[in-house]
C-alpha positions in Angstrom: 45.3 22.9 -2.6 42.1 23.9 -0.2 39.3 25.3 -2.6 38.0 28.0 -1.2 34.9 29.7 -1.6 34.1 33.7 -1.9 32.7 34.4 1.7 30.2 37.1 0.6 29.4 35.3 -2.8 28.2 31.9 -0.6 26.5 34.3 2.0 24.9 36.6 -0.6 23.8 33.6 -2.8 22.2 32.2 -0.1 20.7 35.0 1.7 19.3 36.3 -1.6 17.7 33.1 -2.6 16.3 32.1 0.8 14.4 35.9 0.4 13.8 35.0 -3.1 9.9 36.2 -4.0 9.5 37.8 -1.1 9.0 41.5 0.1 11.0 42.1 2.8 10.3 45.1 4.6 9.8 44.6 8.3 12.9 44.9 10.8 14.4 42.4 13.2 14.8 43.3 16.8 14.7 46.8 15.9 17.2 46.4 13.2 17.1 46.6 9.3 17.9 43.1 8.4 20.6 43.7 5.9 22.5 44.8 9.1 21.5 41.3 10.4 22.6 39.5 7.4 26.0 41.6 8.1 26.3 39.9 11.3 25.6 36.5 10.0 28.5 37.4 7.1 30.8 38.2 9.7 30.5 35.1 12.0 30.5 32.7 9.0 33.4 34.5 7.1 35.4 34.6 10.6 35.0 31.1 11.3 36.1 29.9 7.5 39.0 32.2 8.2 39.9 31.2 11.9 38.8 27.9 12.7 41.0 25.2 14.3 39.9 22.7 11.3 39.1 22.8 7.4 35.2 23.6 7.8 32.6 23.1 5.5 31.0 26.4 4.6 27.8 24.7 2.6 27.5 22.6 5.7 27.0 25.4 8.2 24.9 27.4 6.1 22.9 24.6 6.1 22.8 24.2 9.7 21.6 27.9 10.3 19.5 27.8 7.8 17.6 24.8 9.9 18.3 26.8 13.0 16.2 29.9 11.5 13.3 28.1 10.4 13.1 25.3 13.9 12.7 29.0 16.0 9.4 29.2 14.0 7.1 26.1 14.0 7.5 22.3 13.6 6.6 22.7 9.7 8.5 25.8 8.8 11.7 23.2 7.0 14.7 23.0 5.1 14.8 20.3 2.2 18.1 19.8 0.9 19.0 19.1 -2.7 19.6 15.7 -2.3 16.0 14.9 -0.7 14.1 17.4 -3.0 13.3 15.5 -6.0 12.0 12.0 -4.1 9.9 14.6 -2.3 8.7 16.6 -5.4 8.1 13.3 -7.2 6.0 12.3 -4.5 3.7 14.7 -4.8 3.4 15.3 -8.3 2.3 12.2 -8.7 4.7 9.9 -11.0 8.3 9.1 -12.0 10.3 7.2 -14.6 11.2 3.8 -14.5 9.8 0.2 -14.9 6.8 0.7 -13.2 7.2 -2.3 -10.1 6.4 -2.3 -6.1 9.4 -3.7 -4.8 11.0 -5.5 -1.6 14.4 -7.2 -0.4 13.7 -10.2 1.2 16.5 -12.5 2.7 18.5 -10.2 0.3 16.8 -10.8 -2.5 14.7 -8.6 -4.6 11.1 -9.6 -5.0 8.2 -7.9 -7.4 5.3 -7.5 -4.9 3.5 -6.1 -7.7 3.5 -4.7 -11.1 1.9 -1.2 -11.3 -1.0 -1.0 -13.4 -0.4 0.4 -17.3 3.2 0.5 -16.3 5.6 -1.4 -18.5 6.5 -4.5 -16.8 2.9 -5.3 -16.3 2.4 -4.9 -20.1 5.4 -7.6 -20.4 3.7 -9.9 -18.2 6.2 -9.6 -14.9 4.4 -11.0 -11.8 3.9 -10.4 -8.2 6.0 -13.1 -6.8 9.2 -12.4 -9.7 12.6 -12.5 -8.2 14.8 -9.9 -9.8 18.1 -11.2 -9.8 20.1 -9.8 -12.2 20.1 -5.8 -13.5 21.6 -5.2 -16.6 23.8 -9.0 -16.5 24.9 -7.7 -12.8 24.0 -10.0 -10.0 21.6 -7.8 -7.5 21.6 -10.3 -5.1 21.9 -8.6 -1.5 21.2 -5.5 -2.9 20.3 -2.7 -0.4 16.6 -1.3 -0.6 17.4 2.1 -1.0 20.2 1.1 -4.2 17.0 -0.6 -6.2 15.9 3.0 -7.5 18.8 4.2 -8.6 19.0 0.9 -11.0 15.6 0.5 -11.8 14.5 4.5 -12.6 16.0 6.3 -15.4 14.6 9.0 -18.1 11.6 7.9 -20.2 12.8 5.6 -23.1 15.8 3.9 -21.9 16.3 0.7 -21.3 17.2 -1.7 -18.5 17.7 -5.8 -18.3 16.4 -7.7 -15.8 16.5 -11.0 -15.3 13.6 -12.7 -13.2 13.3 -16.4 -11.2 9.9 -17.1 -11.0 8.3 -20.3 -9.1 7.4 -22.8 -11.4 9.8 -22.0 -14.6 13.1 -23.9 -14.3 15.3 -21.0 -16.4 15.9 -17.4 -16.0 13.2 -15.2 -17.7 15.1 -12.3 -19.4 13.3 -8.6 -19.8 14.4 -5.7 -21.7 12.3 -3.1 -20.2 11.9 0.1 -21.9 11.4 2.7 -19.0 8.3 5.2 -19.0 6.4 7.6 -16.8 4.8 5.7 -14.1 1.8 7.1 -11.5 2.5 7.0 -8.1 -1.3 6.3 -6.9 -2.8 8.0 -3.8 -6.1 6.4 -4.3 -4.2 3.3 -3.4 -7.7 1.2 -2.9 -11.0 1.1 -4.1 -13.8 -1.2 -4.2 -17.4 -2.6 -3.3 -17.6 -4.2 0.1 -20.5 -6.4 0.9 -22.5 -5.4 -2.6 -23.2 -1.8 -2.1 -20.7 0.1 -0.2 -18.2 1.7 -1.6 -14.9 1.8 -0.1 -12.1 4.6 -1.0 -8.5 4.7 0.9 -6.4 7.8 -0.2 -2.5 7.2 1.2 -1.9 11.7 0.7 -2.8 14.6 -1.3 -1.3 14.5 -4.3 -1.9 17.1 -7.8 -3.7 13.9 -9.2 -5.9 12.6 -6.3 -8.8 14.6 -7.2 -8.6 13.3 -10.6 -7.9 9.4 -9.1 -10.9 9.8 -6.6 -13.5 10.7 -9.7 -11.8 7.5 -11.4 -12.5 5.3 -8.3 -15.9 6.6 -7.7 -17.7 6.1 -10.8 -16.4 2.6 -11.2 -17.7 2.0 -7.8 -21.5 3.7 -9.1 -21.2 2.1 -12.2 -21.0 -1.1 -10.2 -23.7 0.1 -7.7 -22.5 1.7 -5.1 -24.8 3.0 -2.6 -22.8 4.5 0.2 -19.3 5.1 0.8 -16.4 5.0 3.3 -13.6 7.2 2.8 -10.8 6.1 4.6 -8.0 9.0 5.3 -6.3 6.7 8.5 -3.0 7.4 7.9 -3.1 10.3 5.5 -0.6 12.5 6.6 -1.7 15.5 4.2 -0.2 17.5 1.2 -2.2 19.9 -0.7 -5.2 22.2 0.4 -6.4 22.7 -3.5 -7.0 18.8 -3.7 -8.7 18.4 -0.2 -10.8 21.2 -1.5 -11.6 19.5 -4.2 -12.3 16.2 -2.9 -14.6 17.7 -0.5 -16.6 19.7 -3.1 -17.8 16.3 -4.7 -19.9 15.9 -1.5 -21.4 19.4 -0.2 -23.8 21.2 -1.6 -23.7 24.4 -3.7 -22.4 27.8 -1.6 -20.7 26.1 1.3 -17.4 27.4 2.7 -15.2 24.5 2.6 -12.2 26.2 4.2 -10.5 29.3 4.7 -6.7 30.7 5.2 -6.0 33.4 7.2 -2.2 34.8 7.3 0.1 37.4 8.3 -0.5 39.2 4.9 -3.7 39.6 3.4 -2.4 38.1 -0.1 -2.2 34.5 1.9 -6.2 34.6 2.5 -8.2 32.5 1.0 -11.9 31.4 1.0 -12.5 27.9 -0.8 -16.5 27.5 -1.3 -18.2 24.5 -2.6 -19.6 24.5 -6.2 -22.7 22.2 -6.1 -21.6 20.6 -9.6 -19.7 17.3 -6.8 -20.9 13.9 -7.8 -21.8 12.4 -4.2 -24.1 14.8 -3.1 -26.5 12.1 -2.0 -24.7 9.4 -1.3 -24.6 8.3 2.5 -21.0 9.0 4.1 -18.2 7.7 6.5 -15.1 9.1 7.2 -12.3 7.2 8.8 -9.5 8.7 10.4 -6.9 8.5 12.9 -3.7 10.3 15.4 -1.8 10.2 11.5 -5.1 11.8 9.6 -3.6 15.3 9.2 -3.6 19.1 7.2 -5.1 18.1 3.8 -7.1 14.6 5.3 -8.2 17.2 8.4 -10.1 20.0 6.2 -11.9 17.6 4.6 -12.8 15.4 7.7 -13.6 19.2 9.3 -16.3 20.2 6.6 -17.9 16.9 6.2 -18.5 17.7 9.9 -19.1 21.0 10.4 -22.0 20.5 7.4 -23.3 17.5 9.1 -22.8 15.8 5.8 -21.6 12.5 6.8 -19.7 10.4 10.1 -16.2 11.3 11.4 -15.5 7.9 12.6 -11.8 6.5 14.4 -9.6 8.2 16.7 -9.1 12.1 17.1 -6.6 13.3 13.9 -3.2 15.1 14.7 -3.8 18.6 14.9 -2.1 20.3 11.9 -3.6 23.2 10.8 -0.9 25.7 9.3 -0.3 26.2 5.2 3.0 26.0 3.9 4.4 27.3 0.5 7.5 25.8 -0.8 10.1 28.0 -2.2 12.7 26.6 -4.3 16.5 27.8 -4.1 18.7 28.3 -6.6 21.3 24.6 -5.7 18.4 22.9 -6.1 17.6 23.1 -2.3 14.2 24.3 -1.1 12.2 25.1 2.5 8.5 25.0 2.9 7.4 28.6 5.4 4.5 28.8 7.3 1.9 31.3 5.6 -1.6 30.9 7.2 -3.3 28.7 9.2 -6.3 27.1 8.2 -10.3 27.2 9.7 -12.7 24.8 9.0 -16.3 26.2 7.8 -17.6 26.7 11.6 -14.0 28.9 12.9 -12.2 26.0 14.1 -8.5 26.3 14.1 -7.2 22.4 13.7 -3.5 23.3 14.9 -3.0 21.9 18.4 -0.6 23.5 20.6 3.2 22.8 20.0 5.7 24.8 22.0 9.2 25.0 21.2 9.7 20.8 21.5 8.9 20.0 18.2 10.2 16.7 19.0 8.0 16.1 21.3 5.1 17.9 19.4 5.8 15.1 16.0 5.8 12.1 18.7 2.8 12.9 20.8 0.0 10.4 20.9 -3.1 11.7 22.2 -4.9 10.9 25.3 -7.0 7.6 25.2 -11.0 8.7 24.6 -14.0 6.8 25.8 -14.8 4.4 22.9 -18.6 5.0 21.4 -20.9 7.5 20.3 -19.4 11.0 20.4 -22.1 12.7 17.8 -22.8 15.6 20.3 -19.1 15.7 21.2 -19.2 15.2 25.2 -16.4 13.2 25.7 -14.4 17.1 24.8 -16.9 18.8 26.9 -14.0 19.4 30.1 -11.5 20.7 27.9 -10.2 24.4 27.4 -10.8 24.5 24.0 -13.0 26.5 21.9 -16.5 25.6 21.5 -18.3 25.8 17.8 -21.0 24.6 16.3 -22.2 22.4 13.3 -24.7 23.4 10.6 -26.9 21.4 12.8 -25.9 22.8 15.8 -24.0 20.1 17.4 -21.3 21.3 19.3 -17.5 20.7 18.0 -14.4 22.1 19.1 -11.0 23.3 17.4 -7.7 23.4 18.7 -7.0 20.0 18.6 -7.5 18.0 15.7 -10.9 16.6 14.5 -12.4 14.4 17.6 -14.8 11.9 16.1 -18.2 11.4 16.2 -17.9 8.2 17.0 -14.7 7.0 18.2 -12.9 3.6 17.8 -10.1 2.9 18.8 -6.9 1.0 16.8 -6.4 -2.4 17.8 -2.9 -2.6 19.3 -0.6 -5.4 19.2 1.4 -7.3 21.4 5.6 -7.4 20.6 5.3 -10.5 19.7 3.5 -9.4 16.5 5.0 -6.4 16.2 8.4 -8.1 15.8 7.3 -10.9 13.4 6.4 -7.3 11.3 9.5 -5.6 12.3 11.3 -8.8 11.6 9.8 -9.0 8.0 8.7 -13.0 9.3 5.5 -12.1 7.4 7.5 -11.2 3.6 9.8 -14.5 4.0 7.0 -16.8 4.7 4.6 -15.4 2.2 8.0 -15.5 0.0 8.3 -19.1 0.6 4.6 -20.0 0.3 3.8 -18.2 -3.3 7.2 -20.4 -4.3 5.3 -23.8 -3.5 1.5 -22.4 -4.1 1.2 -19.2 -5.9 0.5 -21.0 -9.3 -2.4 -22.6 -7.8 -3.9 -19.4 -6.0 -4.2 -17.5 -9.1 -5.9 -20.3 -10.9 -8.4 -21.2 -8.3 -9.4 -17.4 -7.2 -8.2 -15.9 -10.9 -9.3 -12.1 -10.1 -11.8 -12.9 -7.7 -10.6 -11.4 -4.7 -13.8 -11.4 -2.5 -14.1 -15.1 -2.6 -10.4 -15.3 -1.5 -11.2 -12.8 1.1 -14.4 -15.0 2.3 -13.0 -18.5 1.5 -9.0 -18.3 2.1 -8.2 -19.9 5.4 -4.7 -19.4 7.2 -4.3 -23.3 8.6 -2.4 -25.0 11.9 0.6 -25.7 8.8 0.7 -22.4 8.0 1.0 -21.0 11.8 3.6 -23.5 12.2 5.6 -22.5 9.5 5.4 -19.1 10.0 6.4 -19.2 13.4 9.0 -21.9 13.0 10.5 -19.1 10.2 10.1 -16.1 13.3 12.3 -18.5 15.6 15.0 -19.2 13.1 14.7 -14.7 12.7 15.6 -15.0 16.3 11.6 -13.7 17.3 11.3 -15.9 20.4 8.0 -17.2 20.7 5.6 -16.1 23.1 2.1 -18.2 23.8 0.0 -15.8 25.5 0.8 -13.0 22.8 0.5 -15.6 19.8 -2.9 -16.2 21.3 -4.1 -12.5 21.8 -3.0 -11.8 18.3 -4.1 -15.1 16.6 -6.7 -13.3 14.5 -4.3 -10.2 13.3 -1.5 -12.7 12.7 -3.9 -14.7 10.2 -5.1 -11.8 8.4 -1.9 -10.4 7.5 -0.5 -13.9 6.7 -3.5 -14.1 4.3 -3.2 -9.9 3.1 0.3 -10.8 1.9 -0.5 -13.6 -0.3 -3.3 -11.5 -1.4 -0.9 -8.3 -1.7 1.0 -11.0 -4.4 -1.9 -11.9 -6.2 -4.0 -8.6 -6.3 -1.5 -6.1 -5.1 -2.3 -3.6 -2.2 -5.9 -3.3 -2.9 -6.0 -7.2 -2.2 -4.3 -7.0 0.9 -6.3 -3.9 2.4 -9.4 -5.8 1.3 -8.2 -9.1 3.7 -7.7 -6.9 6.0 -10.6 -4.9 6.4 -12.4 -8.7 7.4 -11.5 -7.5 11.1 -10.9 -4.3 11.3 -12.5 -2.5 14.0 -12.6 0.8 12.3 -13.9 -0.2 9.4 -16.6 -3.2 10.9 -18.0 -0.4 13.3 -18.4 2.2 10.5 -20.3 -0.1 8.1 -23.4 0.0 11.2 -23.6 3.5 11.0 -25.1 4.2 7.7 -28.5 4.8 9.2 -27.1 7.5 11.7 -25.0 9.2 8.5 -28.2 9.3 6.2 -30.0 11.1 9.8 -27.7 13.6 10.3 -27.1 14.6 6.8 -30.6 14.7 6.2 -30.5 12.0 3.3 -33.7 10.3 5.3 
């Protein structure tokens, strides 16, 4: 027999909770909106009464629930039940379970890393590890989204694994009590070249503020004298951390960044403290077209104060606040509230229309590579000028343009399928089997001299591109040649992902990065124009 649901309980339910928290008190087209919500009632409890076919009535409340929110903006969402809790998790910061990176390669599960003071690095499991059994069940061409629900599981329970690793003829067994593991967004930190500090942050997370202090007074304690802060990539997440972050490096009594909203209880003035711990440090900030919302306020104060370098490609343009509100079947939607101003006016949000489509996918128009510090290279466009606490003039509407800007290296499809191919997991996978005992004990945790002494030889190339061929990634000379250097360095960044984790690979590849190489020169412009000189 059909179960049927209560037409006006399903639409009231959801009505009600979609409103939950809110004061609703305006009209719609002229009409109270309870005699909207009428209408909706009537079309959804008419079509589960009429329709040619069994319908799903969760389903299509669903679907106009999407359909309200996509006639607002591209940020105004729907997160269903089944997606909330990865998302949540992602943002607070941790999750149970045994506290490994993972990948499946030639369907096998690898360990690319253990995460730090989680507890199968506190058994001794490896980068490198093959997990082939979970719990005595085979694993082997297990999917990479099935790994999680095996592997994760409420704080102090238990899970088997049983782990191949290179070098040790039997199976290693594990018993693996699982525990609250961080999810890091300060997902690299170190010195580079003795006195520069180097900080990545991946998103905005509740602990990032609390990870970047971590990171930075390791790096002073180890004498750091200037820093990049790399936010290439950095989609966003949440205001309260990028106001925080930024705080550590402006002075007392400057406006970091303010909301303004339809309703005045959505407006909000952040203002530096003074008390920040990098007040006099020289600064660099990296970003790109995928810095964006959290990674652009802070990008936008350090330049609007003249505190530091904006260096990279012009950021995304998102400058609107959202609050999530949580429904009652576990379901939640993120609204538009305000948009956000950096300290000199500028509104960050570029223009998106009604193609949000379109708006997510586009890339912004190539810029003149070089100096950009008095912002010519925007000087034709229709958007609004401001200026700098210097008086350098910026401009809003668009994203933050650099003040110097470098563009990406791109790659050639040949590269980009021996990535998309995963050529470069298998053959690091089949390397670390024959050498990854003797890579750890020559470099032990000395991931510099790898960095500077590590070569990528003809062998290797051959191999590697022998293993792309058998993929079915046909090979091409002239691309192999233009990308000789990038294929090397991430050849050599995924041995050192095995050996050091992430923070070894991003540390290879930094070697030639464009970005990064070109920021390093500009220390001596930063100090000028923050007036540390």
């Amino acid at each position: 027999m059909k179960k049927r649901f209560s037409t006006y309980t399903v639409v009231i339910f959801c009505c009600l909770a979609l409103l939950s928290g809110m004061q609703i008190s305006t009209v719609i087209s002229g009409d109270n909106i309870f005699e909207q919500l009428g209408k909706f009632k009537d079309v959804l409890s008419l079509t589960e009464k009429y329709y040619v076919e069994e319908i799903d009535t969760q389903k299509l409340v669903e679907a106009a629930i999407n359909g309200l929110l996509n006639q607002l903006d591209p940020h105004s969402v729907y997160i269903p039940a089944s997606k909330l809790s990865a998302i949540n998790e992602e943002f607070q910061g941790s999750f149970d379970g045994i506290g490994v990176e993972f990948e499946v390669v030639s369907e096998t599960l690898l360990v690319v890393s253990p995460i730090a003071g989680g507890p199968s690095e506190a058994l001794g499991i490896l980068g490198g590890d093959k997990i082939l059994k979970i719990n005595d069940t085979s694993c082997i061409g297990i999917k990479e989204g099935d790994v999680p629900k095996k592997l994760r599981g409420p704080k102090g329970t238990h899970v088997k694994v049983s782990i191949s690793r290179a070098g040790v003829k039997d199976l290693m067994e594990y018993d693996i009590v699982r525990d609250k593991i961080s999810i890091y967004t300060v997902d690299a930190s170190f010195l580079y070249n003795g006195d520069v500090g180097y900080v990545r942050i991946n998103r905005f997370a509740q602990t990032t503020h609390d990870e970047f202090l971590s990171a930075i007074t390791k790096l002073r304690s180890e004498g750091m004298k200037k820093m990049v802060l790399d936010l290439r990539d950095n989609p966003g997440g949440f205001l309260e951390q990028a106001f925080k972050l930024a705080d550590e490096m402006l002075p007392a009594g400057k406006k970091v960044v303010y909301t303004k909203g339809r309703r005045s209880e959505f407006d909000e003035e952040y203002v530096s403290s003074g008390s920040g711990k990098l007040l006099d440090v020289p600064l660099i900030v990296l970003v790109d077209h995928s810095s964006a919302s959290a990674s652009e306020i802070v990008s936008g104060a350090i330049q609007d104060w003249d505190r530091g370098l904006i260096v990279g490609e012009t950021t995304f343009g998102k400058g609107l606040v959202q609050r999530q509100y949580d429904l009652s079947d576990k379901s939640a939607f993120r609204l538009t509230i305000a948009k956000y101003y950096t300290p000199s006016g500028r509104l960050i949000q570029r223009p998106y229309g009604a193609d949000h489509a379109a708006y997510r996918s586009a890339v912004i128009e190539d810029q003149a590579e070089g100096e950009n510090v008095e912002h010519k290279e925007e000087r034709d466009s229709t958007r609004q000028a401001f200026r700098t606490a210097g008086g350098r003039v910026v401009y809003g509407g668009g994203g933050i343009t650099p003040d110097y800007i470098i563009r990406g290296d791109t790659l050639t499809h040949y590269a980009a399928d021996l990535r998309r191919n995963r050529v470069f997991d298998d053959f690091t996978a089949h390397y670390m089997d024959r050498n990854g005992k003797a890579i750890r004990q020559e470099y032990g945790s000395d991931v510099e001299k790898f960095a500077r002494e590590f070569e990528v030889n003809d062998d290797m190339l051959k191999e590697l591109t022998d293993l792309a061929a058998k993929k079915g990634v046909k090979f091409d000379e002239g691309q192999y040649k233009h990308d000789i250097v990038y294929i090397k360095d991430l050849a050599k960044a995924q041995i050192a992902h095995d050996v050091w984790g992430f923070q070894g690979s991003v540390r290879v590849m930094l070697s030639h990065d464009s970005q990064f190489q070109k920021s390093v020169t500009l220390f001596p412009e930063a100090e000028k124009i923050s007036g540390l000189r």
